[in-house]
C-alpha positions as CSV (number, residue, x, y, z in Angstrom):
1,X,-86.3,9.8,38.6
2,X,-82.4,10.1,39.0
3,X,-80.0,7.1,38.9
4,X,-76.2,8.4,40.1
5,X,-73.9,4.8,39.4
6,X,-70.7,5.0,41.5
7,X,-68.8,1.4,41.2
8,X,-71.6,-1.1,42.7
9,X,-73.7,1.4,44.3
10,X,-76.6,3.4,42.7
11,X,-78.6,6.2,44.4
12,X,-81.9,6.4,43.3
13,X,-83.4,10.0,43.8
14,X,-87.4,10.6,43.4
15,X,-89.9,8.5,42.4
16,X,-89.2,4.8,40.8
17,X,-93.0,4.8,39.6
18,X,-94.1,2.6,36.0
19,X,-93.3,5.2,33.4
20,X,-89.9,5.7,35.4
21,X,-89.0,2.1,35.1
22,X,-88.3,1.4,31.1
23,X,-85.2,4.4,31.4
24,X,-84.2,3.2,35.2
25,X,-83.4,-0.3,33.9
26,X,-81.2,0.8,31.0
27,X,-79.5,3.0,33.6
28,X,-78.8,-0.1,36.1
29,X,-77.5,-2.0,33.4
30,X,-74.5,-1.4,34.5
31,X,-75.1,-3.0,37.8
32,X,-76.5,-6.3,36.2
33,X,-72.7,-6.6,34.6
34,X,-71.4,-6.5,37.9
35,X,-74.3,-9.0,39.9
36,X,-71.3,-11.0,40.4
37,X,-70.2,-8.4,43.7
38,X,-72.4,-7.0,46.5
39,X,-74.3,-4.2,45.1
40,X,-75.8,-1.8,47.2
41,X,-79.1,0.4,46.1
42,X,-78.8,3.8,48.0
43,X,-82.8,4.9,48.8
44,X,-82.4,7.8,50.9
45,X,-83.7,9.9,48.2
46,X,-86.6,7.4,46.8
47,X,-89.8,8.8,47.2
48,X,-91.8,6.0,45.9
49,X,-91.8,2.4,44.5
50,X,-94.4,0.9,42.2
51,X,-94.5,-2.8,41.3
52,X,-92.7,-2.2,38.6
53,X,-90.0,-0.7,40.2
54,X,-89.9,-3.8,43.1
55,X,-89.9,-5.8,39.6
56,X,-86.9,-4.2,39.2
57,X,-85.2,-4.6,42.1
58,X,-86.0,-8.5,42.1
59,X,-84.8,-8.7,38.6
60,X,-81.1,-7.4,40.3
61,X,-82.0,-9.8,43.1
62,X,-81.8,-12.6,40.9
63,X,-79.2,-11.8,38.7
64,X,-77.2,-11.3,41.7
65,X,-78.1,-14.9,42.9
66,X,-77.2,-16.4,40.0
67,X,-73.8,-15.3,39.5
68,X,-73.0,-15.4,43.1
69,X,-73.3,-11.4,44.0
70,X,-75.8,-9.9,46.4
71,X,-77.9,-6.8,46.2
72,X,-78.2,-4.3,49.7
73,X,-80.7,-2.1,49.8
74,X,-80.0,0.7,51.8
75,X,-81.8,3.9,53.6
76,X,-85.5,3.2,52.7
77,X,-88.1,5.6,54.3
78,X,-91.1,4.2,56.3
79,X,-93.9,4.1,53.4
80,X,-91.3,2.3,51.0
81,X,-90.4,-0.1,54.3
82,X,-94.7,-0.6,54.4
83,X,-94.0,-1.4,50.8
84,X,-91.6,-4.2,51.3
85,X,-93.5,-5.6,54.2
86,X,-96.6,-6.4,52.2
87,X,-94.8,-7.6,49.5
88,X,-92.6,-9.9,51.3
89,X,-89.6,-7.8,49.9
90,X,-88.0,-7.7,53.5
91,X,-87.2,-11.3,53.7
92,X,-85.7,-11.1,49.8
93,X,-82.9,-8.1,50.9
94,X,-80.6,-7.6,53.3
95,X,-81.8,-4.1,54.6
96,X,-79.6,-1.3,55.8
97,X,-79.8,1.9,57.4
């Protein structure tokens, strides 16, 4: 798993599975510092999400809420989209392509 930060926007590249998670948290760190703006997660290059990963990205979600930022999530591919459906993730981001 590879996290490139640029301002409020992180690419993730390869797989955001559970032993992935613990180092891809302290790498977004930087982006809960900044939950106050619109962050945007680039997923062209995600392979895969686990629950802990989605655990993840809810943890931004809400951070984000709270001090009145919000988080895009952009570029998912059609298993990680599957993903989202069945966990009700699509109604909790604003989606781009």
């Amino acid at each position: 798993m590879e996290i490139i930060i640029n301002g409020t926007t992180a690419s993730l590249i390869g797989r955001l599975d559970t032993p992935a998670s613990p180092d891809a948290l302290k790498e977004l760190a930087p982006l809960f510092e900044q939950a106050d703006k619109e962050i945007v997660l680039d997923c062209k290059q995600l392979s895969y999400i686990s629950s802990s990963g989605l655990r993840i990205f809810l943890m931004l979600r809400k951070e984000a809420a709270a001090k009145g930022g919000k988080v895009i999530v952009r570029s998912i591919n059609e298993d990680i989209r599957k993903v989202f459906m069945m966990t009700g993730f699509l109604n909790l981001f604003e989606l781009q392509d």
